[in-house]
C-alpha positions as CSV (number, residue, x, y, z in Angstrom):
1,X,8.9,-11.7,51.0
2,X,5.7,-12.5,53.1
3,X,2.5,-10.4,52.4
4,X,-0.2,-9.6,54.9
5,X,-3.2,-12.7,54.8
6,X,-6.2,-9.6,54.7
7,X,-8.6,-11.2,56.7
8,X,-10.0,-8.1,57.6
9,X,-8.7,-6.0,54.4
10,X,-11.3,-4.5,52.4
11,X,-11.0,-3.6,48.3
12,X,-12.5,-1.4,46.2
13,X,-14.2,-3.3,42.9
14,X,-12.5,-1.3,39.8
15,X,-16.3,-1.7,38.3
16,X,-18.9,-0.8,40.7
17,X,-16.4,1.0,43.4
18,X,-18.2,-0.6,46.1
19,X,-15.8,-2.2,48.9
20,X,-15.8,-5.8,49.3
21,X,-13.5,-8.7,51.7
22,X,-10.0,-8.7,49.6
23,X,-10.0,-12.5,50.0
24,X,-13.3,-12.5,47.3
25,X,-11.5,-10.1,44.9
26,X,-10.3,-11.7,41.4
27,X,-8.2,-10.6,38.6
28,X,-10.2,-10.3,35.4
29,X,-8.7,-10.9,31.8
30,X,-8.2,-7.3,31.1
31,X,-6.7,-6.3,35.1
32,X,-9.4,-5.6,36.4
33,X,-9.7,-5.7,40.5
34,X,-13.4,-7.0,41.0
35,X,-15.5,-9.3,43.5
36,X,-16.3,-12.3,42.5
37,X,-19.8,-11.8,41.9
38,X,-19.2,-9.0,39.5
39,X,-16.7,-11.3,37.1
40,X,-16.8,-11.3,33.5
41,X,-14.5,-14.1,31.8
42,X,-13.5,-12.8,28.1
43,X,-16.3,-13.4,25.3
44,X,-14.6,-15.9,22.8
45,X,-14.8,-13.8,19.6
46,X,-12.3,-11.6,21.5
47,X,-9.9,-14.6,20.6
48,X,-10.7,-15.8,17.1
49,X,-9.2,-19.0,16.3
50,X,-6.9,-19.1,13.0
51,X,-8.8,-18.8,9.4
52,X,-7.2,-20.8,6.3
53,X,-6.8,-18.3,3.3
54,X,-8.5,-18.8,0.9
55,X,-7.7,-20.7,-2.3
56,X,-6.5,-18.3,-5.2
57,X,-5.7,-19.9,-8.3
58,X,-7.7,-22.8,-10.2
59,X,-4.8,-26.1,-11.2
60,X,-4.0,-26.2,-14.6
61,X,-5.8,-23.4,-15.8
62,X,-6.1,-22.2,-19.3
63,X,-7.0,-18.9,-21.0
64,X,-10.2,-18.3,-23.0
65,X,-9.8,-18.2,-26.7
66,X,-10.6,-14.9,-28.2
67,X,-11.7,-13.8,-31.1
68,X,-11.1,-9.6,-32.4
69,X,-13.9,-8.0,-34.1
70,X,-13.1,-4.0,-35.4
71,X,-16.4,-2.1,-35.2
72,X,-16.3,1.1,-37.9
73,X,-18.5,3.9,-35.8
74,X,-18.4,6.0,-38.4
75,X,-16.9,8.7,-40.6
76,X,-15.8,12.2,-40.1
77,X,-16.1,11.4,-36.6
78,X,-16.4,14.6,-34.0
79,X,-12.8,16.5,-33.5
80,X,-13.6,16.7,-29.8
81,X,-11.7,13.4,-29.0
82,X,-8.1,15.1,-29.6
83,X,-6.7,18.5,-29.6
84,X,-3.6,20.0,-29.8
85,X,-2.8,22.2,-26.5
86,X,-6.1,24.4,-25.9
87,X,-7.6,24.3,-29.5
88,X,-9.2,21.1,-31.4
89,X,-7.5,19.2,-33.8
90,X,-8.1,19.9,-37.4
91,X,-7.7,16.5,-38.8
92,X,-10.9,14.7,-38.3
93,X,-10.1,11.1,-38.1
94,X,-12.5,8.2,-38.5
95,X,-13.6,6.2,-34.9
96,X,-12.8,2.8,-34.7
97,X,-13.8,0.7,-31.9
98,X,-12.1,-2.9,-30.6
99,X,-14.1,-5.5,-28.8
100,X,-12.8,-8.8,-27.7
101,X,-15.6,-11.2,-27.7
102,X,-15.6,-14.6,-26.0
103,X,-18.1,-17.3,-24.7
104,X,-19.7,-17.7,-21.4
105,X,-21.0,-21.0,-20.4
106,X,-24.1,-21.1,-17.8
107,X,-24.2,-24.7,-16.1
């Protein structure tokens, strides 16, 4: 199929409207219709490169030791920590706390 040559043909720019020669009209990235002089190539962070993940696990790692200590609060503790439906519990229970105490080492 042959197409016209334009040598006369005007086109309107699809960013400033204003009608220029077809012959100095390009194609932009994103399909634009625009002269020449009003061209904008695509900025490259609009096409990032490929990023490694990074690395999740340590080789041959190896759980802290950990020691228990049990921490007595106190007796006759407050009833308000357990119910039974809508009412408070009658059996006041002693509070007992767990902690799980390890090292840290600063280098």
């Amino acid at each position: 199929m042959t197409r016209a040559k334009g040598k006369y043909a005007q086109a309107i720019s699809d960013r400033s409207g204003v009608a220029f020669p077809y012959k100095q009209m390009v194609k932009e990235w994103n399909g634009s219709f625009v002269h020449r002089s009003e061209f904008e190539s695509k900025h490259p962070q609009l096409q990032p490169g490929p990023v490694k993940a990074d690395a999740q696990a340590l080789e041959n790692a190896r759980p802290q030791e950990q020691s228990v200590l049990f921490a007595k609060i106190g007796q006759n503790a407050d009833a308000i920590f357990s119910s039974s439906g809508m009412q408070p519990a009658t059996q006041i229970n002693d509070l007992n706390m767990n902690f799980i105490i390890g090292t840290v080492t600063v280098s």
